[in-house]
N, C-alpha and C positions, 0 to 999 in steps of 0.2 A: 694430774688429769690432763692438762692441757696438751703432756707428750702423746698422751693417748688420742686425744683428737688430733692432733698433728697426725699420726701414725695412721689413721683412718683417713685423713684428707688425702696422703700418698699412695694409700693401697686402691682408694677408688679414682685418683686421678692416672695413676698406674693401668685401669682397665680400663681406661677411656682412650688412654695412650693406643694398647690394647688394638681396641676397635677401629680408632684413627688408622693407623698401620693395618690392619686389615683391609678396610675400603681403600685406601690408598694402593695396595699392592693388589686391589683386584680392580684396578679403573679400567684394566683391559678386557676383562673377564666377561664374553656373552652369555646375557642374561642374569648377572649379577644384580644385588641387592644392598643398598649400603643400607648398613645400622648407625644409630644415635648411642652413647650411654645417658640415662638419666640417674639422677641422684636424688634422693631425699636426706633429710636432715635429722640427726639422731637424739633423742632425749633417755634419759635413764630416768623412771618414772622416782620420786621423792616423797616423801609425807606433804603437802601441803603446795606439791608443784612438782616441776620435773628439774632436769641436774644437763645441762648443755653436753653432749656425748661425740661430738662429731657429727661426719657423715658416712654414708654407705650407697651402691651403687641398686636402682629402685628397678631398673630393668636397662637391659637391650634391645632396642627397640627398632625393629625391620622397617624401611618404607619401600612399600611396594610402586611407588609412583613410575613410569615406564619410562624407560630408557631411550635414546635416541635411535633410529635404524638404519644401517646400512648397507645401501645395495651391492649386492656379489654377483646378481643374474645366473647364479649358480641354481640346478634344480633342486638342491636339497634342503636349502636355506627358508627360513621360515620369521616372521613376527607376528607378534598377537598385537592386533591394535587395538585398547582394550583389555578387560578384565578376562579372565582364566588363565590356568597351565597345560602344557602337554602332560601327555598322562606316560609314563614310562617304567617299565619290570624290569627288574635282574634275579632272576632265582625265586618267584615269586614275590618279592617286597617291590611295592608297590610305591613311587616316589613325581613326584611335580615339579615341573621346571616353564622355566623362561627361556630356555636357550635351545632355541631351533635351526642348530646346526647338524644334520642328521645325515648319515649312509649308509649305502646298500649292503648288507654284508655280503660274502661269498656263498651262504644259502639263501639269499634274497630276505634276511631279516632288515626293516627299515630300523635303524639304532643311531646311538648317538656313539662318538667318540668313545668312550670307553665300555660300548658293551649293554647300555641299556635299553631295552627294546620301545618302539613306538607302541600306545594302544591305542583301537578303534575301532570301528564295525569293520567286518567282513567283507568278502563279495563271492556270488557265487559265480559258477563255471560260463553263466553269461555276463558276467561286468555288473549285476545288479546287487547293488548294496543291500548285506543284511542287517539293517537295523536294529537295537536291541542284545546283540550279539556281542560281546567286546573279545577284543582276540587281541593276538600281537600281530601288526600290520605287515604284510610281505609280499612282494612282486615275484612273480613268476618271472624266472631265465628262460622258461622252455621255449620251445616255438610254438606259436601259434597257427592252427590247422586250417584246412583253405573251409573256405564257404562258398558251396555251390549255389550258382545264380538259380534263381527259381523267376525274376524279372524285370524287366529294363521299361524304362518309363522315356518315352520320347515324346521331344518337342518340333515338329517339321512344319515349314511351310509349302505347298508343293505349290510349284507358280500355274495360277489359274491359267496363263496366256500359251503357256506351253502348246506347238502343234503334237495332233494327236496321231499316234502310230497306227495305223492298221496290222493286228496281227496275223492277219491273213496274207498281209502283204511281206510284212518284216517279222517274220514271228522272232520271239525274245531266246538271244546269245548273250548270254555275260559276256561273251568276249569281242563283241561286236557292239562298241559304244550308240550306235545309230537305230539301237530294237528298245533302248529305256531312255527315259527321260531322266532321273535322279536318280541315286543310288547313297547309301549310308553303311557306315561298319559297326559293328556293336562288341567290345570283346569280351567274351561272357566265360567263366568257370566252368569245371566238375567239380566230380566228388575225391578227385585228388590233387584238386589244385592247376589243374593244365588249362589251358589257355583255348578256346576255339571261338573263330571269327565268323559272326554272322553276318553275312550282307542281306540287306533290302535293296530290290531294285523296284522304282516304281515307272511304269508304263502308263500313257496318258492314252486310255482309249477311246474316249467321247466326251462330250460338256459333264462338266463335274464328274467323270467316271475314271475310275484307274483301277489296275492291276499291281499287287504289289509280289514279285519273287523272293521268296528266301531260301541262300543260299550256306550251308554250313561250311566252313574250312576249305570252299572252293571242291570239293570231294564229291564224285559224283555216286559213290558208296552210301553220302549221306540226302538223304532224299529233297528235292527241292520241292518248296511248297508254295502253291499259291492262292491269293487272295484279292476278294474283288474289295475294292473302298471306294467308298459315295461319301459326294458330300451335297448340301442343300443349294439354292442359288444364291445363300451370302458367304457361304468358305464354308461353311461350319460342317463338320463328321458328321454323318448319318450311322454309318457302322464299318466296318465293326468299333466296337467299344475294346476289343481286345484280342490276339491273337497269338494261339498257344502252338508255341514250336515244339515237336517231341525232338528231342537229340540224343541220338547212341552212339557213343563214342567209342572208338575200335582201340585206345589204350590199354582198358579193362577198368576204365570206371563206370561208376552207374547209369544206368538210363536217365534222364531227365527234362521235364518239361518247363518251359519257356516259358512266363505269360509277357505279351509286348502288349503294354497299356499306350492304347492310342489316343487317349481323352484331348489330346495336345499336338494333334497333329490340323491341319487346318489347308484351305484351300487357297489364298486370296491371288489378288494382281501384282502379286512381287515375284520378285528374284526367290529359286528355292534357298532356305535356311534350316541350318540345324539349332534349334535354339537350346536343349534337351537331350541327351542320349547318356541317361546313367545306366549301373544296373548294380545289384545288390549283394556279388558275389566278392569272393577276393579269393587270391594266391597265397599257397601257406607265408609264412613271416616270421626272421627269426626278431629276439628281442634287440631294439637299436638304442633303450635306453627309459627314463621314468620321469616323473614329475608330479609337483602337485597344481593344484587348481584353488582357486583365492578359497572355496569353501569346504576345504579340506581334503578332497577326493583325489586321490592316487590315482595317478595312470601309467603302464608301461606301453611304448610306443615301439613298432615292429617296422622291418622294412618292407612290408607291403601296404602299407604307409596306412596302415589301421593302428587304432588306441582301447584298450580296455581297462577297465576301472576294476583297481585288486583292493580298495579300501578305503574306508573314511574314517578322518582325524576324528578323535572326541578330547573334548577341550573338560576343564574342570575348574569350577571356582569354590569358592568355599566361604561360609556364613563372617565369620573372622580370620581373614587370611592373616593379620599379624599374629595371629596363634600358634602360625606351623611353624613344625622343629624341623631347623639346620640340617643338613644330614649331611653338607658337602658336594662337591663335584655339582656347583648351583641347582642343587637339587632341596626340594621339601619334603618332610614328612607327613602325614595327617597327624593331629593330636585333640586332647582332649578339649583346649579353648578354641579350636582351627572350626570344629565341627565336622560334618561329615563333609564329602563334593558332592555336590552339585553338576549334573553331567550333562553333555549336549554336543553338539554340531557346533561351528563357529557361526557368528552371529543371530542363533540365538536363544531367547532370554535376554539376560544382561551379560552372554560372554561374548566378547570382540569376537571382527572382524580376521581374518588371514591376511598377510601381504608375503606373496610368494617371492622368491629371487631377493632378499634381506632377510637380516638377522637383527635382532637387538638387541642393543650395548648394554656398557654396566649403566647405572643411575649416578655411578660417584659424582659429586660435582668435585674436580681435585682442587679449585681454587677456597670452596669454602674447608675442605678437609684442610689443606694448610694451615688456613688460619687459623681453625679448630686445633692444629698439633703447634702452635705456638702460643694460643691460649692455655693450651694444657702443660707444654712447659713449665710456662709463667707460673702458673697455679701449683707443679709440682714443686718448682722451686721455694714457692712462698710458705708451702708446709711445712716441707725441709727445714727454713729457715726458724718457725717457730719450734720446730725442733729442739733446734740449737739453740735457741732462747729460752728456752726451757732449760735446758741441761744448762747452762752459765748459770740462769738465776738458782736452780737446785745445788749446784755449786757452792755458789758465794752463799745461801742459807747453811750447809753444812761449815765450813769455814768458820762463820759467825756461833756457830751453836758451842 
């Protein structure tokens, strides 16, 4: 009997051994998970009591505790600070991971190393996340198409001290700096993306009173327009509140109107200033590259220095995460004591936070794993040993008989 528990002490230090060497060979491994072996102790049930049977190995046992992270400033790189997994497919099978080392493929699937794809919501054809949705995450290569300005938001100060023009005297030349007092550029889009320059010239025609010119692309094709603007005796605009340019562009893009929001344009006793002059349109853009954002959301970024959002991460935790089955390539399974996932956005619920530009490590600790593979040594050795103490005394019993 005794070789027999011998025999069991070696077979279950043997898969401790095992497991040792496993964590050990994956201290490098992101998003790894080291396991423990446990043991319980064996009785063979007896009339009147039990019969000392050895031991056997009681489970393997995963700690999920998080790993250390480190920064790569790489776009693709990812850690969860905090509970859940990325959610990730191959062929429909559905699998959970720690390790958010991820890239693009060559049809713009976000995957990992070998093929498995990101999941997450959606987005549609304007950058806006579709919620609810779960797809396999992916960035558009294409280009992105221009956006025709429709309005430019400006910030001016015209200087109250300014002397005033008589138009009657000096009527207004663009080309003759001496007929306007200020002038500003604005460079606003089509509907193909091209480029045309509007100027505002403003003339100071009386107390508080001005004229402002608008001029398109310098083109006298393109009609110059003007406008009178008041303002009260402490600076402040009286009107307009707004002022809509029509623009027909002789490329063969579409007609299009202008609104210039003046809320912010202003009279006082300074020096003119442009504090303001945005506008709303952009130049097509091919793709210059991608990223994520601490809460999950994908962006690819274009060279006309715009960004659109093509998805969001969804994170998954699960009721008993020691439950889920192995499956490899630091991936999990769902199973039956895992429960289902639990699904979400990073940070919240109870799933972590993102830390973009890092990945995180394995958990091994390699110093306690050593010690653990010289404990198990020791302990393989010392079965062994009864082994062989066994067979001598069986031995010299046969001998004697």
């Amino acid at each position: 009997m005794s070789i027999n528990i011998g025999m069991s002490g070696l077979k279950s230090t043997s898969e401790q051994m095992n497991t040792i060497s496993h964590n050990i060979a994956n201290v490098g491994t992101a998003g790894y998970k080291s396991s423990r072996t446990e043991f319980q102790d064996i009785y063979a049930p007896e009339f009147g009591g039990g019969q000392m049977n050895g031991v056997e190995v009681a489970a393997v046992r995963q700690s999920f505790m998080g790993g250390a992270t480190t920064p790569t400033n790489r776009n693709g790189d990812l850690a969860i600070n905090g509970e859940g997994f990325f959610m990730v497919e191959n062929n429909g099978q559905q699998m959970y991971t720690r390790n958010g080392v991820f890239n693009l493929s060559a049809d713009g699937y976000i995957e990992t190393a070998d093929g498995y794809r990101l999941q997450g919501y959606g987005a549609n054809e304007s950058g806006q996340i579709q919620n609810g949705t779960m797809s396999e995450l992916t960035v558009e290569t294409g280009d992105m198409a221009a956006k025709t300005t429709s309005q430019v938001d400006l910030g001016l100060n015209l200087d109250a001290s300014s002397v005033a023009i008589d138009p009657a005297v000096k009527p207004f030349d663009k080309e003759d700096p001496t007929t306007f007092t200020s002038s500003v550029t604005t460079t606003v889009y089509d509907s193909i993306g091209a480029e045309h320059e509007v100027t505002q010239y403003y003339v100071k025609t009386g107390p508080n009173a001005w004229k402002a010119h608008y001029q398109v692309d310098d083109q006298a094709a393109l009609a110059l327009k003007d406008v009178d603007v008041t303002f009260d005796a402490t600076g402040k605009l009286l009107a307009p509140a707004n002022v809509d340019l029509a623009i027909n562009p002789t490329n063969g893009a579409n007609a299009q109107t202008v609104k210039f929001d003046m809320a912010e344009v202003s009279q006082y006793g300074s020096e003119f200033s442009i504090n303001k002059n945005s506008q709303n349109g952009y130049a097509p853009g091919k793709m210059a590259g991608w990223y994520f954002e601490a809460d999950g959301t994908v962006y690819a970024r274009y060279s006309n220095g715009q960004t659109k959002a093509q998805g969001q991460i969804v994170l998954a935790r699960f009721p008993n995460q020691e439950g889920l089955q192995q499956a490899g390539g630091t991936r999990w399974t769902q199973s039956f004591s895992s429960g289902a996932p639990l699904t979400g956005i990073a940070g919240s619920g109870q799933l972590g936070q993102l830390r973009t530009g890092m990945f995180e490590n394995s958990n091994v600790d390699l110093t306690s794993e050593m010690v653990g593979l010289m404990s198990a040594q020791s302990n393989y050795q010392a079965n062994a040993k009864t082994i062989q103490v066994s067979q001598e005394m069986t031995q010299i019993l046969f001998q004697n008989l």
